[in-house]
C-alpha positions, -999 to 999 in steps of 0.1 A, spaced: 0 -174 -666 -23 -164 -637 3 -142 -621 -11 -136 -587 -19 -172 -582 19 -185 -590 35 -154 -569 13 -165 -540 28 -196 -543 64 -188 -548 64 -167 -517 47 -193 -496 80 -214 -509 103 -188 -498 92 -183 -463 97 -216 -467 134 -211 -474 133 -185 -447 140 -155 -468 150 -121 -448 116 -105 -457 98 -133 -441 115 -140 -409 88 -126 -383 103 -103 -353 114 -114 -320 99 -111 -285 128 -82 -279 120 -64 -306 78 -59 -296 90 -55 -260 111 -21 -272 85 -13 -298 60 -9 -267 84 11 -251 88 33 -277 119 21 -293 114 10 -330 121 17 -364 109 2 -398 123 -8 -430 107 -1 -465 139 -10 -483 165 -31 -475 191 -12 -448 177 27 -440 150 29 -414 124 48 -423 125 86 -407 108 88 -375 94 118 -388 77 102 -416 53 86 -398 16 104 -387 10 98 -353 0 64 -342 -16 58 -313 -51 49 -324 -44 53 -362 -57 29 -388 -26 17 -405 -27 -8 -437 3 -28 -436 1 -34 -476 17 -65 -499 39 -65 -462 28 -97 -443 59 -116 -429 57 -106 -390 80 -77 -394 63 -45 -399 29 -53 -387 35 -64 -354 54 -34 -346 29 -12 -356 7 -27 -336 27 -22 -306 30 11 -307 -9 15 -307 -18 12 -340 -52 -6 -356 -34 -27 -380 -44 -44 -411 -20 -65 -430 -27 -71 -465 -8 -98 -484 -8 -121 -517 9 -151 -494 -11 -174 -469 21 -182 -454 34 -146 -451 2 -138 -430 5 -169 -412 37 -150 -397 17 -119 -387 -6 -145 -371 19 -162 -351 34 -130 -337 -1 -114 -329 -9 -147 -310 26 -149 -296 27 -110 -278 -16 -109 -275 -9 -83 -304 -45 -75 -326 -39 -79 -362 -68 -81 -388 -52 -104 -419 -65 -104 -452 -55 -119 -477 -55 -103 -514 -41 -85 -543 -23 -48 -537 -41 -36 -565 -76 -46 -556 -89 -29 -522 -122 -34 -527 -127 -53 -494 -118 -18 -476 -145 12 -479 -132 46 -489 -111 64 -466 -102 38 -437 -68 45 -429 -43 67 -418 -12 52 -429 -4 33 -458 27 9 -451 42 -4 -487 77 -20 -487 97 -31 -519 64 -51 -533 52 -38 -562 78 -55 -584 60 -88 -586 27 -74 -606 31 -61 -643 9 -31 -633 16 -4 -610 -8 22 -615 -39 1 -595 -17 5 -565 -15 40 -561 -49 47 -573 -61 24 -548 -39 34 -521 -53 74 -524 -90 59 -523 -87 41 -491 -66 64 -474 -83 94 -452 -77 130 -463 -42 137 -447 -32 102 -448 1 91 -455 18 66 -483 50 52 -473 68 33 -505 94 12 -515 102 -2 -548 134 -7 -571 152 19 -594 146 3 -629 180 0 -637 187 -28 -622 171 -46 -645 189 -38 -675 216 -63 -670 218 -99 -680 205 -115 -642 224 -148 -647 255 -134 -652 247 -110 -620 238 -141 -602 262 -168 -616 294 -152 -623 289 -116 -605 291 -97 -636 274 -69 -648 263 -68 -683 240 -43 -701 216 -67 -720 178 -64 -716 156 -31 -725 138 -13 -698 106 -18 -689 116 -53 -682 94 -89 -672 106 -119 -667 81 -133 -687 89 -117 -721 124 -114 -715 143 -142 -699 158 -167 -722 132 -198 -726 155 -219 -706 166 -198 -680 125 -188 -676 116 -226 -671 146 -230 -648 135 -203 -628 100 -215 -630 105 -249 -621 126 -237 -589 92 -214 -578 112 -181 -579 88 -149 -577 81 -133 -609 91 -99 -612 86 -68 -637 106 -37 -636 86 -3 -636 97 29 -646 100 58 -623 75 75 -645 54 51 -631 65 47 -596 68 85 -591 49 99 -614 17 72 -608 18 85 -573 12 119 -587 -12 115 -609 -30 92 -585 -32 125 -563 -10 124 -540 17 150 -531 55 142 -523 65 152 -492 104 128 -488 123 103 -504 158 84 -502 172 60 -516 190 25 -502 210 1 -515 214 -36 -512 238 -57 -491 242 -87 -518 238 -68 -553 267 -54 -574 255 -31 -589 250 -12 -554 288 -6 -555 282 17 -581 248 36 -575 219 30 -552 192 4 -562 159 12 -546 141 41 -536 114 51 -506 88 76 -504 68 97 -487 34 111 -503 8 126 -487 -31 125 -495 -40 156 -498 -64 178 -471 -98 188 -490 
C-alpha cells in the first residue's frame, strides 16, 4: 500500500466529515489573534506555553503535517511568514479559504513531513508539528528533516501519542468501551488489525496509523540534534484510557546555536 497516497485521501474524507482537526478558525478568533490574544494547540486540550514560542513578528514559521485553518492562520496574524505543509489537498484548501477570507498570506504546499526537500537549509524559525506523525510508519525522516530546515536557534514544537495507547484491542475501545491489553508495541494497523476489521476500516477510508516508541519520538529528536528545552503531556476528551494516565505528549526542542 502506497501509504502517503491513501492517508491523503482519508483525510480529504474526514474534513469531509468535519473532524475537530479540520474545522478552520473563525473571523473572532484572527480578529483577537491580531490583537494579541491567541493561543495554539499541539495536542488535543493544553495550549501551548506562551513562552514556548520565539518571537514572531517577522519570523519564518513552517506550519508542518498542520493544514486545516487552525494553526496557520493564526500565526499569520500575529506577524509571522507562514508556510503550511500538509499530505491533504483539502486540509490546505482550509488554510486557503481563511487566508482569502481575513487577506491573511499563507504559502501552501503540499507534501510529505518527511521529505522537505522543496525548502533550502535553514529557512525557518519555528517549526509547528501537532499530533501528525502517527500516520507514517517512520519517524526518524521528520526530525532529521525538521533540524535541516530550521535556522540555528530555531525552535521544534511537537505533538504525538504515548505508545501505549496502542496496546489495547481498538474495537473493543471503540465498540464496547473496554480496555483490553491485546497488541504488542510498536504497533501498525497494517500488520496488526484482524483481516476483517483492517478491510472494514479500509473500506470506510479511516487514516492509517502506526504507533512509535518514545525512543523514537524523544530520543529521534536527540539524535537528530536537537536539544530539549519543555514538555507536557495532555490527554483526550473521548478516550478511556485518559481516565487513567495521559495519552499524548508535546515538546519543546531547540536547534542548537553553532
Amino acid at each position: 500500500m502506497d501509504i502517503r497516497a491513501y492517508n491523503r485521501e482519508a483525510w480529504n474524507t474526514e474534513a469531509d466529515k468535519k473532524n475537530p482537526w479540520t474545522i478552520p478558525v473563525g473571523p473572532e478568533v484572527i480578529a483577537a489573534a491580531r490583537q494579541g490574544e491567541w493561543s495554539l494547540l499541539l495536542t488535543p486540550l493544553k495550549p501551548v506555553p506562551p513562552e514556548w514560542y520565539p518571537p514572531l513578528e517577522g519570523a519564518d514559521v513552517l506550519c508542518l503535517a498542520s493544514a486545516g485553518g487552525q494553526q496557520g492562520p493564526v500565526l499569520a496574524a500575529v506577524g509571522a511568514r507562514v508556510t503550511v505543509l500538509d499530505n491533504s489537498p483539502r486540509q490546505l484548501d482550509s488554510d486557503r479559504q481563511v487566508a482569502e477570507r481575513e487577506g491573511l498570506e499563507i504559502n501552501l504546499v503540499e507534501g510529505d513531513m518527511r521529505d522537505l526537500s522543496v525548502f533550502p537549509d535553514a529557512s525557518f524559525d519555528l517549526i509547528f508539528h501537532p499530533v501528525s506523525n502517527v500516520f507514517i510508519p517512520d519517524v526518524q525522516p521528520v526530525w532529521r528533516e525538521a533540524y535541516r530546515v530550521l535556522r540555528p536557534g530555531g525552535v521544534l514544537l511537537a505533538g504525538f501519542m504515548n505508545p501505549v495507547m496502542y496496546i489495547f484491542d481498538l474495537e473493543l475501545l471503540e465498540e464496547e468501551q473496554r480496555l483490553e491489553v491485546r497488541y504488542k508495541l510498536p504497533y501498525s494497523d497494517l500488520e496488526d488489525l484482524p483481516k476483517e476489521t483492517l478491510e472494514k476500516w479500509l473500506a470506510d477510508g479511516q487514516p492509517v496509523e502506526f504507533s512509535h516508541t518514545l525512543e523514537e519520538q524523544i530520543g529521534g529528536q536527540l539524535q537528530a540534534g536537537f536539544l530539549l528545552a519543555g514538555f507536557y503531556e495532555d490527554t483526550h476528551p473521548d478516550d478511556l484510557l485518559c481516565d487513567y494516565m495521559p495519552t499524548l505528549i508535546a515538546t519543546r526542542a531547540i536547534k542548537p546555536s553553532k
